[in-house]
C-alpha positions as CSV (number, residue, x, y, z in Angstrom):
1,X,-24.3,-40.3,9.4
2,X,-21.2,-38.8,10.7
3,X,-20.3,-35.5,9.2
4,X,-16.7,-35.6,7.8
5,X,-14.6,-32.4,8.7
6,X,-12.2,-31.0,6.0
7,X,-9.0,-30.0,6.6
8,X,-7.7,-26.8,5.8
9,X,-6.6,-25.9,2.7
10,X,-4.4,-23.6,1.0
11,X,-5.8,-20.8,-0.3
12,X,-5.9,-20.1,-3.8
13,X,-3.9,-17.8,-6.3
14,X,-7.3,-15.7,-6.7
15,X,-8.8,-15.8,-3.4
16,X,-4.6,-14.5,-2.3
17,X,-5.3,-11.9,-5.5
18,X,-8.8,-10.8,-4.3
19,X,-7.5,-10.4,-0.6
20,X,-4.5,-7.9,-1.2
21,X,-6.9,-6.2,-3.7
22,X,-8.8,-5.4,-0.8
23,X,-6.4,-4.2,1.7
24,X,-4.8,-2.5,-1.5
25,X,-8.3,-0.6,-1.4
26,X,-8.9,0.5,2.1
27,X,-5.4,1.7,1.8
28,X,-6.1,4.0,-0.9
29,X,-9.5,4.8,0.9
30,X,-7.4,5.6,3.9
31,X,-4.9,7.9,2.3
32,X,-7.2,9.5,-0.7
33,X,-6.9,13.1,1.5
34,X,-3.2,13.0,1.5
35,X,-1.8,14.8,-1.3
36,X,1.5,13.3,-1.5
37,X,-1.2,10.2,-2.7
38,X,-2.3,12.1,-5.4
39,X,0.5,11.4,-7.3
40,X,1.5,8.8,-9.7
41,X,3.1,5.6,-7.8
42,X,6.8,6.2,-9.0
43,X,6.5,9.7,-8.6
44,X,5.1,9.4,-4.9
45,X,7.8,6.2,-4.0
46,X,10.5,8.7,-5.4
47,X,9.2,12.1,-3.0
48,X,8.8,10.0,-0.4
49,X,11.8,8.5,0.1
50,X,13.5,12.2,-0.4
51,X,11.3,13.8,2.2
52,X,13.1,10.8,4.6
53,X,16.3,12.5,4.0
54,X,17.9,15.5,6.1
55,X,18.3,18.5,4.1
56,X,21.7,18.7,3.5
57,X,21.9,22.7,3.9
58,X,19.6,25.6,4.2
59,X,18.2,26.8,0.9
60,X,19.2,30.4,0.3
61,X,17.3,33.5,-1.0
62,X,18.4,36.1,-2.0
């Protein structure tokens, strides 16, 4: 009796799902002590991406 070896296969829709949910999860995990991550998601994608800008000029007090 010879054993017959399967080929690989694709991976599913679900098993693709259940994988990014994962790494979506020890993301999270990883970042739960930053406060920027505290936020809600458009919030935090919108404060991000102005915190990559230069300040355009000193902020003045009087």
């Amino acid at each position: 009796m010879s054993k017959t070896v399967e080929e690989p296969r694709e991976k599913t829709l679900h098993e693709l799902n259940m994988e990014q949910r994962a790494i979506n999860q020890a993301i999270k995990e990883a970042n739960k002590d930053d406060p920027l991550y505290s936020l809600p998601e458009p919030v935090r994608r919108a404060v991000a991406k102005r915190m990559q800008k230069p300040a355009r000029a000193p902020i003045k007090v009087d």
